[in-house]
C-alpha positions as CSV (number, residue, x, y, z in Angstrom):
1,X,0.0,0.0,0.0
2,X,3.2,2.3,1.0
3,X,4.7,1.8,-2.9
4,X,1.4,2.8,-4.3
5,X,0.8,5.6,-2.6
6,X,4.6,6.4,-3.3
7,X,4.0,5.8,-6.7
8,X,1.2,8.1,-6.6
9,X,2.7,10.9,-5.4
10,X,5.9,10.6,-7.6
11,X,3.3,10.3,-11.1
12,X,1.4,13.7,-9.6
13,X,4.7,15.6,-8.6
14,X,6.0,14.6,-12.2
15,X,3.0,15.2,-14.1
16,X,3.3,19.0,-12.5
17,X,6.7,19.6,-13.4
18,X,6.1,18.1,-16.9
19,X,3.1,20.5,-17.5
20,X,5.1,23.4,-15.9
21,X,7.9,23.2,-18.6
22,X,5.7,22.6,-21.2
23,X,3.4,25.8,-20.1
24,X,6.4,27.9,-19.6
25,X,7.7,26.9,-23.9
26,X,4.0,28.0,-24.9
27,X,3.3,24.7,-26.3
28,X,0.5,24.6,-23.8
29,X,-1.6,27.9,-23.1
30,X,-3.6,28.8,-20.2
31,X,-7.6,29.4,-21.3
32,X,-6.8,33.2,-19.9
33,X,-4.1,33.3,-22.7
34,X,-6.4,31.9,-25.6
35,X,-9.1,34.6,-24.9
36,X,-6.3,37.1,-24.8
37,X,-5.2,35.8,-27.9
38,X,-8.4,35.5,-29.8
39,X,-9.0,39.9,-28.4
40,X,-5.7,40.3,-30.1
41,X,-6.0,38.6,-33.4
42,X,-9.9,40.7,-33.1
43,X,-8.1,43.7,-32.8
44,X,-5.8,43.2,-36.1
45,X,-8.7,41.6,-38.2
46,X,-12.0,43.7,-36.8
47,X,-11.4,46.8,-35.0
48,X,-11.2,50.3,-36.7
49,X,-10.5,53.7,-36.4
50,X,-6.8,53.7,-35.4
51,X,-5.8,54.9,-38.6
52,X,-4.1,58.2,-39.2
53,X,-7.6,59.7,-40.5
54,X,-9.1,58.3,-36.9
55,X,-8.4,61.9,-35.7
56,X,-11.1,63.3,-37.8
57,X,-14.0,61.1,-36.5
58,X,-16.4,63.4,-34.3
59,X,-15.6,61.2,-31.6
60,X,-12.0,62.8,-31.5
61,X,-12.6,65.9,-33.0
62,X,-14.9,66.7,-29.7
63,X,-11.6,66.2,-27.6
64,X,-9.7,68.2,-29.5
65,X,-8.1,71.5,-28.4
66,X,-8.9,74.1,-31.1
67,X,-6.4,76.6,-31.0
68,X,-6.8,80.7,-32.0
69,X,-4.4,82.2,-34.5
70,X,-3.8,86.1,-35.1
71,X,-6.6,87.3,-37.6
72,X,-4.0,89.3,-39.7
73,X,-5.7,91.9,-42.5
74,X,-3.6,91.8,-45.5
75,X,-5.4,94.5,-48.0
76,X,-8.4,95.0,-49.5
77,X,-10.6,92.0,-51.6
78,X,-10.4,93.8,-55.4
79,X,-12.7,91.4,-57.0
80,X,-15.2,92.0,-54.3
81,X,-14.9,95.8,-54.0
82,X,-15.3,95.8,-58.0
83,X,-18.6,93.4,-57.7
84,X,-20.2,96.5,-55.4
85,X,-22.8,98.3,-57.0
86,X,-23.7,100.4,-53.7
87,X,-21.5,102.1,-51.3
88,X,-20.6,100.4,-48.7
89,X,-20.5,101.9,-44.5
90,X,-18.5,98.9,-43.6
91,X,-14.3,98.2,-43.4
92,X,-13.7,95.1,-45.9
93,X,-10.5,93.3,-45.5
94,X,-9.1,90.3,-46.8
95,X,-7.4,88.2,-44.1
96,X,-5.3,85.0,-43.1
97,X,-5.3,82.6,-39.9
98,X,-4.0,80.0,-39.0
99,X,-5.5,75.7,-38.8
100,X,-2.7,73.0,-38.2
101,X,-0.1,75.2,-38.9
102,X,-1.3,76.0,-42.2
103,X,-2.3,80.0,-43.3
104,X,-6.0,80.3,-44.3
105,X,-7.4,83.3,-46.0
106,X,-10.9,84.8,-46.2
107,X,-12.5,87.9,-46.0
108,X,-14.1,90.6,-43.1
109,X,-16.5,92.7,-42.5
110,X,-16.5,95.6,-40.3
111,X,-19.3,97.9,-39.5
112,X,-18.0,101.4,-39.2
113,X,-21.4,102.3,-36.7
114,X,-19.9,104.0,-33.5
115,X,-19.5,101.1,-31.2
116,X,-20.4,101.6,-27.5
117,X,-20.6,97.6,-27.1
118,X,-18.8,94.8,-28.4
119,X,-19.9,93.5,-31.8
120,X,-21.9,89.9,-33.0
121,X,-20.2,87.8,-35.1
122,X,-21.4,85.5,-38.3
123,X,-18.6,83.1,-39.3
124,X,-19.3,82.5,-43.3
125,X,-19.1,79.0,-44.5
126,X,-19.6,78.2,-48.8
127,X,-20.5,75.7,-50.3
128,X,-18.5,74.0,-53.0
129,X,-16.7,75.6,-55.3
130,X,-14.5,75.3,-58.3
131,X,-10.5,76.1,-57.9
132,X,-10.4,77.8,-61.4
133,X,-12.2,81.7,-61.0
134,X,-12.1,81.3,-57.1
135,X,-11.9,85.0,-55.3
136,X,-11.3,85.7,-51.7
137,X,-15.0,85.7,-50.5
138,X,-16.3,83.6,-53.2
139,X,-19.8,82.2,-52.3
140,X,-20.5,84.1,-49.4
141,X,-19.4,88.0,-49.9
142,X,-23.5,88.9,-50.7
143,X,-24.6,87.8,-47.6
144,X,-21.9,88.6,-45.6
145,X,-22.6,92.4,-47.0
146,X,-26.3,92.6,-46.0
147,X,-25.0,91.2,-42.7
148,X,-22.5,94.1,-42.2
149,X,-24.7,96.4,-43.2
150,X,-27.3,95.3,-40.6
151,X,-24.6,95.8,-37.6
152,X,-22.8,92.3,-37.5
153,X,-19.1,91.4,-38.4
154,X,-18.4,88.8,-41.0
155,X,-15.4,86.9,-41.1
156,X,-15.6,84.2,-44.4
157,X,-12.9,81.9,-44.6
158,X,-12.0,80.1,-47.9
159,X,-10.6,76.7,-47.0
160,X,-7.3,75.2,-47.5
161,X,-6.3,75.4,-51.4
162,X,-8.4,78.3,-51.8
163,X,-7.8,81.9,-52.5
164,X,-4.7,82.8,-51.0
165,X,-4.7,79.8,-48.4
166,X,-2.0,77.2,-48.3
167,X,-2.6,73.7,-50.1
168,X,-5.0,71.4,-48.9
169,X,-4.1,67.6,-48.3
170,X,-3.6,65.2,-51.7
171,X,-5.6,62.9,-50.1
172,X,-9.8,63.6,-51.2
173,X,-11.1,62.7,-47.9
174,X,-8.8,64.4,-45.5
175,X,-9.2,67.5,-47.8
176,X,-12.4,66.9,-46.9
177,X,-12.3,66.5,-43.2
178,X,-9.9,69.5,-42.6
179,X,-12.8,71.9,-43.1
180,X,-14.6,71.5,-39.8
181,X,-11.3,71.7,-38.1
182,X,-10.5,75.0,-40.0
183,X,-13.8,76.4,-38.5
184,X,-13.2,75.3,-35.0
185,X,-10.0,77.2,-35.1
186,X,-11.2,80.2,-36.9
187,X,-13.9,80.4,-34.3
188,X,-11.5,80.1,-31.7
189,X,-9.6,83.4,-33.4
190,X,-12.1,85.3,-33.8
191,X,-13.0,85.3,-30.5
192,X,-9.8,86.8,-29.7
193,X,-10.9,90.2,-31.8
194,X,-11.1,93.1,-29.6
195,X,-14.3,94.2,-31.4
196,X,-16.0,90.7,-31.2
197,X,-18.0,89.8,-28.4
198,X,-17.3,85.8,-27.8
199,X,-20.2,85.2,-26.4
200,X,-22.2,86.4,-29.6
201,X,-20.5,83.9,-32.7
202,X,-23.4,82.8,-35.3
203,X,-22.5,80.4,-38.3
204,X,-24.5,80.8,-42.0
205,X,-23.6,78.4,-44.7
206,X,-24.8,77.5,-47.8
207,X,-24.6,74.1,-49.9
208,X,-22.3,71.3,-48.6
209,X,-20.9,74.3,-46.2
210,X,-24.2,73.7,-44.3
211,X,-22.9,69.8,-43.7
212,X,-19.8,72.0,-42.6
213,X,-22.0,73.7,-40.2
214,X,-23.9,71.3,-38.6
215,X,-20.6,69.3,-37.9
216,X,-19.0,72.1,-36.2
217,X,-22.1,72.4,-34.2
218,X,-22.0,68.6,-33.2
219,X,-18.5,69.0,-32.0
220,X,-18.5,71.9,-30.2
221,X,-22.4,71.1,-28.7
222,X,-22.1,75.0,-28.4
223,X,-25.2,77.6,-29.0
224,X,-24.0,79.0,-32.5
225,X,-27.0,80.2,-34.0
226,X,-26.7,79.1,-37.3
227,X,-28.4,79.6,-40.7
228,X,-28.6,77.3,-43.5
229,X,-29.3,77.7,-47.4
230,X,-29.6,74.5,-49.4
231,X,-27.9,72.5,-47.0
232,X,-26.3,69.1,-48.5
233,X,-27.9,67.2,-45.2
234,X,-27.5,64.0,-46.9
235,X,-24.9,62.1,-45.0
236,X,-21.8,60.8,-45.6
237,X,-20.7,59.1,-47.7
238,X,-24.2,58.9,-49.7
239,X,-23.7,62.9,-50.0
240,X,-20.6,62.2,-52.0
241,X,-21.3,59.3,-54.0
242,X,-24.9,60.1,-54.9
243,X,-23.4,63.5,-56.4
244,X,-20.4,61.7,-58.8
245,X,-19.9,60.3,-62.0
246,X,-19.3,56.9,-61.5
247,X,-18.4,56.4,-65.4
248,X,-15.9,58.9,-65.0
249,X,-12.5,58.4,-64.4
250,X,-12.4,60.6,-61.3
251,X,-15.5,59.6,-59.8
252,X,-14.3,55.7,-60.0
253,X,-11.7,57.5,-58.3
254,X,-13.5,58.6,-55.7
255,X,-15.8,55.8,-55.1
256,X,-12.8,53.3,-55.3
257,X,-11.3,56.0,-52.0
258,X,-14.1,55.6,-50.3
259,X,-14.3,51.8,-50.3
260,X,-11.1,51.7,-49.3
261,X,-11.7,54.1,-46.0
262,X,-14.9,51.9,-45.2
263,X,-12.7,48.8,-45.2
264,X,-10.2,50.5,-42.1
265,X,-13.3,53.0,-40.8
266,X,-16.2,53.5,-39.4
267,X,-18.2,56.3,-41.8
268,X,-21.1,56.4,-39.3
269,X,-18.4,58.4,-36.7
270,X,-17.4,60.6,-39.5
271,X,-21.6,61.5,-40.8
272,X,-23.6,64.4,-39.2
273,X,-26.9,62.0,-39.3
274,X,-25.5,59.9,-35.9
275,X,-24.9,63.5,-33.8
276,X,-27.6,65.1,-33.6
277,X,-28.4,64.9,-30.0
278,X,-24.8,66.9,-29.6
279,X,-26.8,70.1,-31.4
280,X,-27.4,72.7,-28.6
281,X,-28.0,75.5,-31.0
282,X,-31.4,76.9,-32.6
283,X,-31.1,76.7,-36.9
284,X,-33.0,78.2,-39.5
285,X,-33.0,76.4,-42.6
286,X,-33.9,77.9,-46.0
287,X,-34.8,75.1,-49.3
288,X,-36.2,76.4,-52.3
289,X,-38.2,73.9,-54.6
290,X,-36.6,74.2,-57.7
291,X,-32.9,73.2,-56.1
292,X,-31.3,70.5,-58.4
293,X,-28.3,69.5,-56.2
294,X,-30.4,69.9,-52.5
295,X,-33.9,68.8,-51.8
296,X,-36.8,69.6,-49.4
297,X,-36.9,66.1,-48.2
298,X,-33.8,66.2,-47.0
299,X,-34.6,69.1,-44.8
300,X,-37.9,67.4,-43.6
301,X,-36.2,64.6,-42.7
302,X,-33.7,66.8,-40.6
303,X,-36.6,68.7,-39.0
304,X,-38.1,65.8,-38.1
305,X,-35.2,64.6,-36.4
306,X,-33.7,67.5,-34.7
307,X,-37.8,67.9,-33.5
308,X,-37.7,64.9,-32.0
309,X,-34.5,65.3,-30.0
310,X,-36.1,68.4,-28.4
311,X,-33.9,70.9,-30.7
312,X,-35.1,74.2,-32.3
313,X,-35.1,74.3,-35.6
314,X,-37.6,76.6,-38.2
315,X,-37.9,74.9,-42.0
316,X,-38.2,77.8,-44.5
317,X,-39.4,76.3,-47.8
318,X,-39.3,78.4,-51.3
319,X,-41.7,77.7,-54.1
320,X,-39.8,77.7,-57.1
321,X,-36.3,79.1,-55.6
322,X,-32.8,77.8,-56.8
323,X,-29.9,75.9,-55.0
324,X,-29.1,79.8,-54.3
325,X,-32.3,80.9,-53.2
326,X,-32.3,84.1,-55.9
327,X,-36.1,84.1,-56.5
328,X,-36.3,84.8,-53.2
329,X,-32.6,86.2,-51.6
330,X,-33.9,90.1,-50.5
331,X,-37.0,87.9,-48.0
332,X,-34.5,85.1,-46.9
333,X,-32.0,87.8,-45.8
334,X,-34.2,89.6,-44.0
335,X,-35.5,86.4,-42.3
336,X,-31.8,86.0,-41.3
337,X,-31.0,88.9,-40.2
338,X,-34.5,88.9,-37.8
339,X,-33.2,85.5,-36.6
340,X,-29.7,86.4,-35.9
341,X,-31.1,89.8,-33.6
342,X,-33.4,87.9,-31.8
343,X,-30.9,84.9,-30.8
344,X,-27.9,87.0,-30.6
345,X,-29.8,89.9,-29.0
């Protein structure tokens, strides 16, 4: 009985020390070590968003510091002045900021009216525009005159590889990201403006500026009251492929980009549709029926929405008014202008 329990105790001890060895050479592995090996292989295989691009999401823009830059005038905005047909009572300047260490220009408008008070601000935000015949101002100078007029201070930026601003990334979709960020910052500098009152910042936009817009207003969850003409609300990426050539050679392009991001990112954290609850703002948006690029559903569907999520928002709908609201541009400014006196008091 003495040798088997001997024997026993001499297989058990043995056993232990064979399994130790072979545990410590990894040719067996703990349960503890398969689960953490299955989360790692998970992590090269399914997980996204640690790209370099990942800094863009909404997610991360949110946490980001936005940073002011000097506001620098650097002469007057000829193309502009020479558009003028009435004289103006305001000081227009063209001007340059900096957004990730790159300059940005743009224009400014300054109301010469004896100031006893700090001044409103409207930051100016275009929709898209063609490289080739771009001014300083282009797409947003006639609205940001009637605004100046009216007693608020303009300040229109162009975007990066625009007017007089520094390149803008070779790659289509950061090109395209690096506009909210440019706003952040230039709202951040303008606040700096010893005429500006920072607690009195607006935002109008027109076109795919309004997606601009409403972006900046998700991130920042600030109350910017903002006005929107035509806005491109459709989301990302449908707002970008539903608008392309796919026959062409640059909109296979494009589409073959943005298969490509989808495979390493998630384009929900990137698309204004899944932010809405982070709108603390009221917004006034202007659709006219006879817009070919933007269309009154699409602004229904946002009402709706923002409605439902308890936000403020007024739906001003144009019979027979183009993507630029001409039919009707002297009654939509003056709706604006009403809207940005009662919000920014």
């Amino acid at each position: 009985m003495r040798k088997f329990f001997l024997f026993l105790f001499i297989f058990v001890v043995g056993t232990l020390v064979v399994l130790f060895f072979l545990y410590k050479e990894e040719i067996i592995i703990s349960p503890l070590n398969r689960f953490e090996e299955r989360q790692t292989e998970n992590v090269g295989e399914n997980k996204k968003n640690t790209g370099w691009l990942a800094k863009y999401n909404f997610e991360n823009l949110r946490k980001r510091e936005n940073l002011a830059s000097e506001i620098k005038k650097i002469g007057k905005v000829l193309v502009v002045e020479e558009a003028r047909k009435d004289p103006v009572d305001f000081e227009s300047k063209a001007i340059t900021f900096e957004s990730n260490g790159k300059k940005i220009s743009g224009m400014m408008n300054i109301p010469l009216t004896p100031m006893s008070n700090k001044l409103p601000v409207i930051i100016m935000i275009r929709g898209y525009a063609d490289s080739e015949g771009y001014f300083i101002g282009s797409g947003s100078w006639k609205a940001a005159d009637e605004l100046a007029r009216n007693g608020f201070v303009t300040v229109s930026l162009d975007f990066l590889g625009f007017g007089l601003s520094d390149d803008e990334s070779t790659d289509i979709l950061e090109a395209r990201f690096e506009k909210p960020v440019s706003v952040l910052d230039l709202i951040e500098s303008v606040k700096q403006l010893d005429i500006v009152d920072p607690n009195k910042i607006g935002i109008w936009a027109h076109s795919n500026g309004g997606q601009i817009a409403i972006s900046v207003l998700e991130i920042t969850g600030k109350n910017y009251p903002t006005v929107l003409w035509a806005p491109m609300t459709n989301p990302f990426p449908k707002s970008i492929l539903e608008t392309i050539d796919e026959k062409s050679e640059s909109g296979k392009m494009v589409k073959q980009k943005i298969e490509e991001f989808e495979k390493d990112y998630d384009s929900e954290l990137y698309s204004i549709d899944n932010f809405y609850s982070w709108i603390e703002a009221p917004i006034l948006i202007h659709q006219g029926t006879a817009d070919v690029w933007c269309e009154v559903k699409w602004q229904q569907d946002l009402q709706k929405k923002l409605k439902k999520l308890g936000k403020e928002v007024v739906l001003d709908i144009r019979k027979g008014s183009d993507h630029n609201l001409k039919q009707s541009w002297d009654e939509v400014m003056k709706m604006d202008i009403s809207f940005f006196r009662e919000k920014l008091k």
